[in-house]
C-alpha positions in Angstrom: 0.0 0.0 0.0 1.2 3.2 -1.1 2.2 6.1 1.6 0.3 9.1 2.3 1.9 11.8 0.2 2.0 15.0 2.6 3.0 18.6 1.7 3.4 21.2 5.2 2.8 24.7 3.9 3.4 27.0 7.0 6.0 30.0 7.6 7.4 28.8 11.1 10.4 26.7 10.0 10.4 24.9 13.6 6.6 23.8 13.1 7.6 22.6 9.4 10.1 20.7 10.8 8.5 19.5 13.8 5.1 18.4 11.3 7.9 16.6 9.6 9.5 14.1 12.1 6.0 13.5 13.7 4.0 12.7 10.6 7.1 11.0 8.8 7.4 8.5 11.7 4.2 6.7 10.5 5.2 4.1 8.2 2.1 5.1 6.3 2.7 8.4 5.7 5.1 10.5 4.0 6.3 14.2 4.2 7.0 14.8 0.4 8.0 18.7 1.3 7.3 21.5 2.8 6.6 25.4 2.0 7.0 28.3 3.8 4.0 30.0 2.0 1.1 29.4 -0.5 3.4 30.6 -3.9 5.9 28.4 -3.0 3.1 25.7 -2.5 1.5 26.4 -5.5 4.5 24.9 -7.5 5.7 22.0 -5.3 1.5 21.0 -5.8 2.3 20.8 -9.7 5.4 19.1 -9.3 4.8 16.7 -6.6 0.8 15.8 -6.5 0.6 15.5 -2.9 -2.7 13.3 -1.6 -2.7 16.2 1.5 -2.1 19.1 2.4 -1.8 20.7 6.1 -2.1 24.6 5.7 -1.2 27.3 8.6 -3.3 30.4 7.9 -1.1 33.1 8.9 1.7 33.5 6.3 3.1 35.9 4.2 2.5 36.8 0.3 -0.8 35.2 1.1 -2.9 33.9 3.7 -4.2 30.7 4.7 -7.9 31.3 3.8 -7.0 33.3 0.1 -5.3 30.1 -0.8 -7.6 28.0 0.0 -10.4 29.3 -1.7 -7.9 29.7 -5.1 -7.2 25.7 -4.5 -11.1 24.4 -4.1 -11.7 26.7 -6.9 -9.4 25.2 -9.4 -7.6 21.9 -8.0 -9.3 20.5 -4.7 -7.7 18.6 -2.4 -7.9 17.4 0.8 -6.7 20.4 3.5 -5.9 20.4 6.9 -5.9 24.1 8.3 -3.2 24.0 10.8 -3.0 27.2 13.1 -3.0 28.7 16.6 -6.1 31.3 14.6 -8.2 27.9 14.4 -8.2 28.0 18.6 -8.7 31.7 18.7 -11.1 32.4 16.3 -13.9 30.3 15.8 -14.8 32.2 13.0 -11.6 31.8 11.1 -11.9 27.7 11.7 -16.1 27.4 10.4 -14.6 29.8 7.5 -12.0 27.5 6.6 -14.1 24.3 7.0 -16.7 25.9 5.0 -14.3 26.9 2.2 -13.2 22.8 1.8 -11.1 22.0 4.8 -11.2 18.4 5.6 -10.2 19.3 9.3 -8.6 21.6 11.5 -5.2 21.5 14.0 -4.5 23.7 16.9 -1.0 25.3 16.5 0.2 25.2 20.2 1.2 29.4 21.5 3.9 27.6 23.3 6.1 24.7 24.2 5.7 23.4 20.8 7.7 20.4 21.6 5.3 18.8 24.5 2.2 20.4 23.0 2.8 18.9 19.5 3.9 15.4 20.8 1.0 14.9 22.9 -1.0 15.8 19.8 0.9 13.8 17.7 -1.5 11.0 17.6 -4.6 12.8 17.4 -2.9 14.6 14.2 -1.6 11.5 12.3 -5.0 10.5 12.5 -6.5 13.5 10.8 -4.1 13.4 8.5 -5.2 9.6 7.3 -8.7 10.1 7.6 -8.2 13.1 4.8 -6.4 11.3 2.4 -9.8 9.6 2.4 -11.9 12.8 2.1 -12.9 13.7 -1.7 -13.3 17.8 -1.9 -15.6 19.1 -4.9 -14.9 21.8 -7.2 -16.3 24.7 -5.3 -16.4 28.8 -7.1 -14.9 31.1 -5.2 -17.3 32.8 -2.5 -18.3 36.4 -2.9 -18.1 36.8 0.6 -15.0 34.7 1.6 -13.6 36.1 5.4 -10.4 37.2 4.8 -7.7 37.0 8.0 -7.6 41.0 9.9 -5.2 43.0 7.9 -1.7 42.7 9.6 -1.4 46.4 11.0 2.1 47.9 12.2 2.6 49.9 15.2 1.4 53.3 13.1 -1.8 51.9 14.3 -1.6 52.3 17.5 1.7 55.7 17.6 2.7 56.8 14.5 6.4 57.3 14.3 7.2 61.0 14.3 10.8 62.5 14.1 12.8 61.2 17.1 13.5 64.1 19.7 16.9 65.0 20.3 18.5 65.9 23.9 16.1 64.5 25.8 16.3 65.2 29.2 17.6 62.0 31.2 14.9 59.7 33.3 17.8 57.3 33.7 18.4 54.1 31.9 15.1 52.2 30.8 15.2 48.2 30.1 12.4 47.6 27.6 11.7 43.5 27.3 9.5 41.8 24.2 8.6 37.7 24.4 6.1 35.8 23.1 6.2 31.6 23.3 8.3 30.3 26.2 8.6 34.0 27.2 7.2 33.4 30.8 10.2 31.0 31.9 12.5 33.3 29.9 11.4 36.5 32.2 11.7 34.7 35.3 15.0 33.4 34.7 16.4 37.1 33.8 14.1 39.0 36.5 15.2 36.5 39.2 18.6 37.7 38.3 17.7 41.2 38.9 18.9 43.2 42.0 16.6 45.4 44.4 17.8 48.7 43.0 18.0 47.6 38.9 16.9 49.9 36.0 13.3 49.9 35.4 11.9 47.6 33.4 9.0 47.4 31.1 7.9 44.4 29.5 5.6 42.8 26.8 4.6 38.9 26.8 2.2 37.6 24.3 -0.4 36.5 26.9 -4.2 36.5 27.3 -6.0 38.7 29.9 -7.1 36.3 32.3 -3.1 35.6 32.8 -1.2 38.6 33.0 -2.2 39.4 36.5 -0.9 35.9 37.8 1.9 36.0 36.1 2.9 39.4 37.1 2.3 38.2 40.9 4.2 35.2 40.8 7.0 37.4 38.8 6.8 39.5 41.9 7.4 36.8 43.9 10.3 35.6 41.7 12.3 38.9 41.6 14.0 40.9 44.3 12.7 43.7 41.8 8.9 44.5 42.6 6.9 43.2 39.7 4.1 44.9 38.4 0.7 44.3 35.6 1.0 48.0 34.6 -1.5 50.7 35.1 -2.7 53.5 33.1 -0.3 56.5 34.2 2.0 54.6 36.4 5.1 56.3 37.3 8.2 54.1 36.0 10.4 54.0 38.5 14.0 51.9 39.2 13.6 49.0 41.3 10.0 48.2 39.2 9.2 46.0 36.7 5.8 46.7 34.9 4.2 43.7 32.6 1.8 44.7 29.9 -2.3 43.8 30.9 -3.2 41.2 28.4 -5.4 42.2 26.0 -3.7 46.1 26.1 -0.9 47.3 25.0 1.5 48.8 27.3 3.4 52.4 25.9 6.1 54.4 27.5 4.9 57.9 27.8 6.6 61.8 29.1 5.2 63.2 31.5 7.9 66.1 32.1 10.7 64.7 32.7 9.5 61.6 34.1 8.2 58.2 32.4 4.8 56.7 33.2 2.9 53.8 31.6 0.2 54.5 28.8 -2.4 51.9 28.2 -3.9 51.5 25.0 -7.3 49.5 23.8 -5.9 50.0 19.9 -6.1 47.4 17.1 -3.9 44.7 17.5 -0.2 45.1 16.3 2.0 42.4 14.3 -1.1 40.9 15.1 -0.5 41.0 18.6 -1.9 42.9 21.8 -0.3 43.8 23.5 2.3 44.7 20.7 6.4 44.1 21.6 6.5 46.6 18.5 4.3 49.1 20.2 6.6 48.5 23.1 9.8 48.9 21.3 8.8 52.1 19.3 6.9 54.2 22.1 10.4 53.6 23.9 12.1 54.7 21.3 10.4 57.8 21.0 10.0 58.4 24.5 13.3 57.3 26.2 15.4 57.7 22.5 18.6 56.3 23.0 18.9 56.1 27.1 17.0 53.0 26.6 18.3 49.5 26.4 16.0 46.8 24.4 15.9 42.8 24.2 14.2 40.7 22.5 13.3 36.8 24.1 11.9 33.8 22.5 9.0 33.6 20.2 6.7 32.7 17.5 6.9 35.5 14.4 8.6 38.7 14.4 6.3 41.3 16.6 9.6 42.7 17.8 11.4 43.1 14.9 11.0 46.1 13.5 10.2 48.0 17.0 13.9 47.1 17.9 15.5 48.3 14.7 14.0 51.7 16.0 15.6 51.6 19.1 18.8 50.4 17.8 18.1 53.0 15.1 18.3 56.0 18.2 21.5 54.6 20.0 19.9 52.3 21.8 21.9 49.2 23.0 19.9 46.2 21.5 20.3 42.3 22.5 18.4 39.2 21.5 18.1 35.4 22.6 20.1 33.2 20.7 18.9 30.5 19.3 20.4 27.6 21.7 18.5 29.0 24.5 15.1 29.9 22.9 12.3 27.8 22.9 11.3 29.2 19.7 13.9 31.6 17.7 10.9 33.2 15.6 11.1 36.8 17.2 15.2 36.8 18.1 15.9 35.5 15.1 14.1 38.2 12.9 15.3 40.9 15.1 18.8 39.5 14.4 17.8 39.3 10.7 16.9 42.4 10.3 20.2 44.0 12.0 17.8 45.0 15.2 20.2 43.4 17.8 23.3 44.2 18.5 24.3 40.9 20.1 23.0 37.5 20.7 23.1 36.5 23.9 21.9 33.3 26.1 19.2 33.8 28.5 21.7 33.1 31.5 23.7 35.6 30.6 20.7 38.5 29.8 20.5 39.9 33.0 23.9 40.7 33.6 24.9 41.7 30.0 21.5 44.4 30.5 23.1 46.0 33.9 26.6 46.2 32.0 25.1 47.8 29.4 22.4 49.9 31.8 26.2 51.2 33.7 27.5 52.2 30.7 26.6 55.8 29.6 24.5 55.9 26.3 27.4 57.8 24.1 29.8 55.3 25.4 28.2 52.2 24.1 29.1 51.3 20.4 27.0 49.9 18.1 28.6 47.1 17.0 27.6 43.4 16.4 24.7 42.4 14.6 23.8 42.6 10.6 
């Protein structure tokens, strides 16, 4: 009996390679490639005649959905929509299954690894019950849902002209994580002395959490730990944790720094937004500011740390040995945002040496 012929579409590399091992371990099944989005697909389909395809929604060039609909209106196949949208938005999944999607996968938000392997069952399964399916011809929908626009942080603060000679509120650390960013921040906040540089911080994480994990950061850290609040002052010796569900800005107020929340659109995607983060730092604290960038899925991040780096800002990011996911570092580091790559051991104390170190004194070497 003839394999199962498999093609993974999806941008992550780690998920395509992790979609790989699992369903390529089934002696009935077999990975015949991968694609990092839908164009690329669209010619491995010709060449290779997969008998399925699994299909992330959130990609680049084109999404999920779009492609979808193009492949039910002119070659249909049998589709699994893999995606962490399909647990989010229940709108997004009946979309896709309406449009010709045999099934649907939950992409973990974190600790792929564990997540995935304790699915791993449950997906090979899928995966052999539609290479039975037989999907008919279907004309593209007039009213096909289309995945939210991916907005940038203009959304939220557009980016003026940077001001110069700002007057000093002290060194600011500004932190950005997203999957397997909670053990990440307690590993550098633990390392953290009473009387550090304030710290403000963005994790990707629903509203129902941020308060806990603030708390249990507070318990963590000789720094007190904070879920921030509208107008708070920053102040050295704090650490203040974006609300889920908001994002979290660094405002003036004189000559002091206080925490802005914001209800806008989501950012990269995200909200709270690490860019949103990043670049009302940037514009607020200008080069006196240090940024980092932890693990992650994506690149929310990214371009908000090119702008600090861009204003003499000191920039770090994870490397990829001690990141659960290397979406985030490794675009910042793409991209020439970070300065250096560093272990998350060695964060903490490579953000004081820098925080000691006055902001014309620190070059901007390292990176790409």
């Amino acid at each position: 009996m003839k394999p199962i012929r498999v093609l993974i579409i999806d941008d992550s590399a780690l998920v395509r390679k992790m979609m790989s091992e699992m369903l390529g371990a089934d002696p009935a099944i077999e990975v015949v490639a991968t694609a990092p989005d839908p164009i690329i697909a669209e010619v491995k389909i010709r060449q290779l005649r997969p008998d399925v395809l699994t299909l992330d929604v959130e990609m680049p060039r084109m999404d999920g959905l779009t492609f979808l609909e193009k492949l039910m209106s002119e070659q249909p196949m049998p589709v699994l929509m893999v995606s962490s949208l399909t647990a989010r938005g229940a709108e997004v999944t009946f979309k896709a299954l309406e449009l010709g999607a045999v099934d649907f996968i939950s992409k973990p938000g974190s600790d792929l690894s564990r997540t995935f392997n304790q699915q791993a069952a449950d997906i090979v399964s899928k995966v052999k019950a539609a290479a039975g399916a037989k999907p008919r011809l279907r004309p593209p929908s007039a009213g096909t849902i289309k995945v939210t626009p991916r907005l940038n942080a203009d959304a939220v603060l557009p980016k003026p002209g940077y001001l110069k000679n700002l007057p000093s509120a002290g060194r600011l650390l500004a932190i950005g994580a997203s999957a397997g960013g909670t053990e990440a921040i307690r590993v550098l906040l633990e390392q953290m002395p009473p009387d550090a540089p304030p710290i403000v911080i963005t994790q990707h994480i629903p509203a129902a959490f941020s308060g806990p994990f603030a708390e249990r950061m507070d318990r963590c850290s000789a720094m007190r730990v904070f879920e921030a609040k509208n107008t708070q002052p920053i102040l050295p010796g704090h650490a203040y944790i974006a609300p889920g569900g908001q994002h979290l800005l660094v405002m003036r107020d004189g000559a002091r720094l206080v925490c802005r929340l914001h209800d806008g659109p989501p950012v990269s995607r995200h909200k709270p937004s690490v860019d949103v983060l990043f670049r009302s730092v940037a514009v607020s604290a200008g080069g006196q500011a240090i940024g980092a960038i932890l693990t992650g899925m994506g690149d929310d991040g990214a371009q908000g740390l090119k702008e600090l780096r861009d204003t003499g800002s000191p920039t770090l990011a994870q490397d990829e040995a001690s990141s659960v996911v290397w979406g985030m570092p490794g675009a910042a580091w793409k991209l020439g945002a970070a300065m250096e790559l560093i272990p998350i051991e060695r964060m903490a104390s490579r953000l004081l040496q820098l925080a000691s170190t006055g902001p014309a004194q620190v070059r901007a070497g390292g990176g790409r």
